[in-house]
C-alpha positions as CSV (number, residue, x, y, z in Angstrom):
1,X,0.0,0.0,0.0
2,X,1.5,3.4,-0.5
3,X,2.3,5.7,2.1
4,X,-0.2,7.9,3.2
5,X,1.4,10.8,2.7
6,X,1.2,9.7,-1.4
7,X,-2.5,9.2,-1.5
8,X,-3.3,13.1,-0.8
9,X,-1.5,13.7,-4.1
10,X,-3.6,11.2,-5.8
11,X,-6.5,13.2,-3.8
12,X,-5.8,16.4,-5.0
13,X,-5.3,14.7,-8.8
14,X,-8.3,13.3,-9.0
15,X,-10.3,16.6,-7.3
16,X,-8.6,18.7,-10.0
17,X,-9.2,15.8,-12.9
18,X,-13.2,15.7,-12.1
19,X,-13.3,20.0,-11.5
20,X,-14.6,20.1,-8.2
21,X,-14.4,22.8,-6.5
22,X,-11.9,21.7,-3.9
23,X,-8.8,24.0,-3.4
24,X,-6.0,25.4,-1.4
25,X,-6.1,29.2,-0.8
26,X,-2.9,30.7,-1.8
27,X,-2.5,32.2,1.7
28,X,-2.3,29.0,2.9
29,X,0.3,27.5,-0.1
30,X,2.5,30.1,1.2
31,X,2.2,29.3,4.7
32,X,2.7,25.2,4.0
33,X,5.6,25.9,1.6
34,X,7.1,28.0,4.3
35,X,7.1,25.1,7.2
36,X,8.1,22.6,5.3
37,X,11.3,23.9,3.4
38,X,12.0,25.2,6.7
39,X,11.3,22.0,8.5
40,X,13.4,20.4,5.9
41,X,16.2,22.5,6.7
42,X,15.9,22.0,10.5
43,X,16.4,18.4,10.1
44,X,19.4,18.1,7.9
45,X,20.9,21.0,10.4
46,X,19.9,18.6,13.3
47,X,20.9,15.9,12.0
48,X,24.9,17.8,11.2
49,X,25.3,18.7,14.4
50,X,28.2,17.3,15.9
51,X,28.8,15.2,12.9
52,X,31.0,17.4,10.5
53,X,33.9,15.5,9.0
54,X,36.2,16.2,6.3
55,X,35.4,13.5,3.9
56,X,31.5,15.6,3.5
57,X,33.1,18.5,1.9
58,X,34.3,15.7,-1.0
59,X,30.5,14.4,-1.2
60,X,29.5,17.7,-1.4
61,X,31.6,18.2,-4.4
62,X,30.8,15.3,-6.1
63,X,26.6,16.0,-5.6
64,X,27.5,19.5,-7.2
65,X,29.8,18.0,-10.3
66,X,26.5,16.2,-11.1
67,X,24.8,18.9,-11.0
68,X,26.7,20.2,-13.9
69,X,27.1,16.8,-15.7
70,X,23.3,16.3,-15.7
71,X,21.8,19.6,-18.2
72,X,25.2,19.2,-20.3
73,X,24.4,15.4,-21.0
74,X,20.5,16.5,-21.7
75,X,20.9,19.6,-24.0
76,X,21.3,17.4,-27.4
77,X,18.9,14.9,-26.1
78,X,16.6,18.1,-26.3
79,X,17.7,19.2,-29.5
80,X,18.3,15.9,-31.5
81,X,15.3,13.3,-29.9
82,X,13.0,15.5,-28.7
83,X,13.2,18.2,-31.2
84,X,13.0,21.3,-29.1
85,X,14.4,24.8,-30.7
86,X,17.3,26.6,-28.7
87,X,15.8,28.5,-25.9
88,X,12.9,25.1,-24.9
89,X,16.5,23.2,-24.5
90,X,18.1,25.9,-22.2
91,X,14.4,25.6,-20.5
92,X,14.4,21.9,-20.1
93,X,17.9,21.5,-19.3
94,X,17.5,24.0,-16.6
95,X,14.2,22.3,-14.9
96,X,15.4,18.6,-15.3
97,X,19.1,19.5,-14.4
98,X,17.6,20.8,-11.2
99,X,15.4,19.6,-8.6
100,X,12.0,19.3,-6.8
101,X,11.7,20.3,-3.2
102,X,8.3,18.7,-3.2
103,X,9.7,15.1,-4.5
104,X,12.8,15.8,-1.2
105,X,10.3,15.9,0.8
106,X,8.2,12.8,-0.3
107,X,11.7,10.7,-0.4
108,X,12.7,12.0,2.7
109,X,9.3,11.2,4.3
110,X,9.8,7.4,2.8
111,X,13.6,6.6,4.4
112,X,11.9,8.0,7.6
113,X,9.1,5.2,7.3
114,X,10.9,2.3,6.1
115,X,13.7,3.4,8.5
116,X,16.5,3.6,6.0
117,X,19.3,5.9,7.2
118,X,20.2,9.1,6.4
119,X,23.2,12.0,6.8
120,X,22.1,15.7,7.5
121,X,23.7,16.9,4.4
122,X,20.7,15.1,2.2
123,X,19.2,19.1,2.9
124,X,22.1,20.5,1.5
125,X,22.0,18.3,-2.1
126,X,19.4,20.6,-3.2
127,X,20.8,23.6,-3.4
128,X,23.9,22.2,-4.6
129,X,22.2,20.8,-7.4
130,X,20.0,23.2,-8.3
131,X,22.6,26.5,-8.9
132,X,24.4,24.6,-11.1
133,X,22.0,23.3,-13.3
134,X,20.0,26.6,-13.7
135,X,23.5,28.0,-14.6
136,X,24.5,25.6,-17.4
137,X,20.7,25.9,-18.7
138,X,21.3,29.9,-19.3
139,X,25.2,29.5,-19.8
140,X,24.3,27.2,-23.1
141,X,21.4,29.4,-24.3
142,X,24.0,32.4,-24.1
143,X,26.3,29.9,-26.1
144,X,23.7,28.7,-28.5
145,X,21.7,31.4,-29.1
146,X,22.3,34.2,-31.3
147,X,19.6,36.6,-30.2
148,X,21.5,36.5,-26.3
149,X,19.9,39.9,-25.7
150,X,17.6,39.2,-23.1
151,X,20.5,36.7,-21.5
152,X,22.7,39.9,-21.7
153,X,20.4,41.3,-19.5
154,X,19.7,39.2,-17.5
155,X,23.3,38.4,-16.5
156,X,24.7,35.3,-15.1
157,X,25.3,37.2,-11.6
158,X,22.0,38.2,-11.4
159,X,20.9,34.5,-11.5
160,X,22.9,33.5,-9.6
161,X,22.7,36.0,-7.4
162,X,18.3,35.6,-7.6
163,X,18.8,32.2,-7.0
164,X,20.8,32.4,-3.6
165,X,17.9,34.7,-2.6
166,X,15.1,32.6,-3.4
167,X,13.2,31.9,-0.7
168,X,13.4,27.9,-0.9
169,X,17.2,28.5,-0.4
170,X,17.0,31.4,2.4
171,X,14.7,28.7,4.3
172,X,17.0,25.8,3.5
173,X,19.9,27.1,3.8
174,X,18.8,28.7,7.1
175,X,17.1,25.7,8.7
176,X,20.8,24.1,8.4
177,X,22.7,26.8,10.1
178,X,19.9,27.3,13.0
179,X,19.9,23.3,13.2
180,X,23.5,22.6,13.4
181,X,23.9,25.4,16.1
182,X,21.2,24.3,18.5
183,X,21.2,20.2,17.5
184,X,18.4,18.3,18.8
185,X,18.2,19.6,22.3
186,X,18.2,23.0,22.4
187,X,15.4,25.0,21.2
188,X,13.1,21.7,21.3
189,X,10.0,23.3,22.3
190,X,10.2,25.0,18.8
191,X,11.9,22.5,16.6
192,X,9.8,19.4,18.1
193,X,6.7,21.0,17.0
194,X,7.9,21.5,13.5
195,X,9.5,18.2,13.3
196,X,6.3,16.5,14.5
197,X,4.3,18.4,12.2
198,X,6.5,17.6,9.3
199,X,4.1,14.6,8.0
200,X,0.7,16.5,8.4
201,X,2.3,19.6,6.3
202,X,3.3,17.4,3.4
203,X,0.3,16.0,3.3
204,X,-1.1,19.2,2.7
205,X,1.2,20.6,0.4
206,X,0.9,17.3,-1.8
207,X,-3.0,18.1,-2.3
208,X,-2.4,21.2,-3.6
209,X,0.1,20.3,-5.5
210,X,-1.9,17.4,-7.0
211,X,-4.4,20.1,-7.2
212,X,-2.3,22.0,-9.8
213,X,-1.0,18.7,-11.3
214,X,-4.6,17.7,-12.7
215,X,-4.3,21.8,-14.2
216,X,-1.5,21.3,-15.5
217,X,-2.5,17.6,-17.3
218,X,-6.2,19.0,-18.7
219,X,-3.8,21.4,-21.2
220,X,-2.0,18.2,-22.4
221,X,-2.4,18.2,-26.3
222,X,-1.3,15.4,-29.2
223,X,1.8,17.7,-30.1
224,X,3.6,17.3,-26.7
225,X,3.8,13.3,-27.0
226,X,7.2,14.2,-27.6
227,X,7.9,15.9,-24.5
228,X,5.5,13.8,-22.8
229,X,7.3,10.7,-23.4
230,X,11.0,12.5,-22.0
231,X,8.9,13.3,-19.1
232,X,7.6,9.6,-18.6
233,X,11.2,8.1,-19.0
234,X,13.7,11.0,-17.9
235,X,13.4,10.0,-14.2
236,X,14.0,6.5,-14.8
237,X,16.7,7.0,-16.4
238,X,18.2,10.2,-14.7
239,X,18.1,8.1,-11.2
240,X,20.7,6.2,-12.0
241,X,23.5,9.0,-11.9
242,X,22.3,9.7,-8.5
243,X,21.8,6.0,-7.5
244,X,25.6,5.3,-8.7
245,X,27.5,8.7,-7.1
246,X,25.7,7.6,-3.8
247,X,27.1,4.2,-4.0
248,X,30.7,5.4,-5.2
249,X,30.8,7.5,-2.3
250,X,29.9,5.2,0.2
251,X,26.2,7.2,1.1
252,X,23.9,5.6,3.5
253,X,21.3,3.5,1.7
254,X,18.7,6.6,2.5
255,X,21.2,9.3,1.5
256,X,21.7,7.3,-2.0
257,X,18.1,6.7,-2.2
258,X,17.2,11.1,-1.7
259,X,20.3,11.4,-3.8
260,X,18.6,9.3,-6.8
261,X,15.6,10.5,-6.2
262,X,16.5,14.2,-6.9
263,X,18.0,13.8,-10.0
264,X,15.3,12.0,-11.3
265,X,13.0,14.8,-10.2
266,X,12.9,18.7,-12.2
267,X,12.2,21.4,-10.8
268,X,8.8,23.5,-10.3
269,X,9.5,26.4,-8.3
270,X,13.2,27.9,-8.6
271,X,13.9,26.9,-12.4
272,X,10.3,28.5,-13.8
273,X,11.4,32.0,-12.2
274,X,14.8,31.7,-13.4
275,X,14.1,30.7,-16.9
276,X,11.1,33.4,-16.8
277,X,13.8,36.0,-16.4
278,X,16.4,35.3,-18.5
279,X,14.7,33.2,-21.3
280,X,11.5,34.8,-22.4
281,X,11.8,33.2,-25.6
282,X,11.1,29.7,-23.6
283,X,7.8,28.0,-23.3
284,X,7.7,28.0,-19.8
285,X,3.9,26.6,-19.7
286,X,4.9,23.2,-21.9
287,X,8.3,23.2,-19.3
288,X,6.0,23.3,-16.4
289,X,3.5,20.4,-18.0
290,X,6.1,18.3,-18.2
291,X,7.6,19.0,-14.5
292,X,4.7,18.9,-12.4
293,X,1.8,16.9,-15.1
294,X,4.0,14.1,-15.1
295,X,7.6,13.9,-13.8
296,X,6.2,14.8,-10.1
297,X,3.3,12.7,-10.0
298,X,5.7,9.6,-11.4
299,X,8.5,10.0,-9.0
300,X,5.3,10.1,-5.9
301,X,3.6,7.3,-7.0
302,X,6.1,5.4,-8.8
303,X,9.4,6.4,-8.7
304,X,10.8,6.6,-5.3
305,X,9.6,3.0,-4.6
306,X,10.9,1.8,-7.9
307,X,14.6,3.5,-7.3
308,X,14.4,2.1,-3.5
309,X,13.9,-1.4,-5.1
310,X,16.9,-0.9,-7.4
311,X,18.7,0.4,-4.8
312,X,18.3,-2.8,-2.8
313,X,19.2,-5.0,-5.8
314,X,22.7,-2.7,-6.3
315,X,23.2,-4.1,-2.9
């Protein structure tokens, strides 16, 4: 049976797929997006305390390598199987180089259930994936391109610099540092009630999001089975990369498994504002169908089991 926390997804989906007039005020998206990326971050910061060592700086550097390797691998797959101009490469590359906070969250949730260990730096892959990947996507469109106005513009410091002000990082990046200086003792009476409310939030969130989901799949037409398809297979096969690095390095099995699970995932909320910005030219609406129709609602209800399996039969 899948977890519980999967079947308010399929909820939300199947609300949004028959119209009814279910749905989450925005008000209260914010809110739920706010405690769990900063839950999130709590618990990896937790979870580092008192455990820093020298050989997670290497890790570190590996998980961001891939998070070049990944859109560069992916930008003629764009170009040559799925047929997509220029700036919908630089678009793609950018989303599926980078990652889903929502699909963390959900793989994180799963090694918590099936009691599969995990380090504290598992918080820190997403960031450390996701920079890098929304850099190569507008690095190769500047390349590629010949009309790089808008890129000019839009320069690469400003992305960068946009996208270590986002507010996912801020929350992420801020739950780690308040975590690892108080550990799992002090400040308990506020970081036990987030912790304990971690489960009920994602529940939550995953409605919505399978709210917006069953939007996102009613604009689905016969020209997209194209990027359909890459959608369907890309996290199959881009799990591997992550499912490999984690075993090279020696990960726990549920460090490996979040690790694989990321780069299987694309990204829904950092890479659309990004790409907005500094690719107008882009399709961002055919981007997002393909992120959040499908490669989110396979990785929920499909993938994560599937790569935990695989990961048992590396073993």
């Amino acid at each position: 049976m899948p977890d519980i926390v999967t079947m308010f997804f399929v909820l939300g989906v199947l609300a949004g797929l028959v119209r009814s007039d279910l749905e989450v005020p925005r008000a209260a998206y914010d809110v739920l997006s706010l405690l769990l990326m900063l839950t999130i971050g709590l618990k990896g910061g937790i979870a580092l305390h008192g455990n820093l060592v020298p050989e997670l700086v290497i890790r570190l550097l590996a998980v961001m390598t891939l998070g070049f390797l990944i859109p560069l691998v992916l930008y003629p797959v764009m170009r040559r199987l799925v047929g997509l101009n220029i700036a919908d490469s630089a678009s793609f590359i950018a989303h599926y180089g980078s990652v889903s906070a929502g699909t963390f969250a959900v793989a994180l949730a799963y090694t918590q259930t099936h009691a599969l260990a995990t380090g504290g730096e598992v918080t820190l892959y997403l960031v450390l994936l996701e920079l890098p990947a929304i850099l190569t996507g507008m690095v190769l469109y500047a390349l590629f391109s010949r009309g790089a106005r808008s890129t000019e513009q839009h320069s690469i410091g400003t992305i960068v610099a946009e996208s270590f002000t986002n507010r996912s990082v801020i929350l992420l990046v801020g739950g780690v540092i308040i975590g690892w200086m108080y550990g799992p003792q002090q400040g308990q009476e506020v970081t036990g009630l987030l912790m304990g409310a971690f489960t009920v939030v994602l529940a939550l969130f995953l409605l919505d999001m399978g709210l917006t989901a069953a939007e996102a799949l009613r604009s689905v037409r016969r020209r997209h089975w194209r990027v359909l398809t890459f959608a369907l297979l890309a996290p199959m096969v881009l799990a591997w990369p992550g499912l490999l690095l984690g075993l090279l390095l020696d990960l726990p099995i549920g460090s490996t498994l979040i690790l694989a699970s990321l780069t299987a995932s694309a990204s829904y909320i950092a890479a659309p504002v990004a790409v907005r910005g500094a690719i107008p030219e882009a399709d961002s609406g055919m981007a997002m169908l393909a992120a959040l129709g499908v490669t989110f609602p396979f990785n929920v209800l499909v993938g994560i089991p599937l790569y935990a399996a695989w990961l048992q039969w590396l073993l």
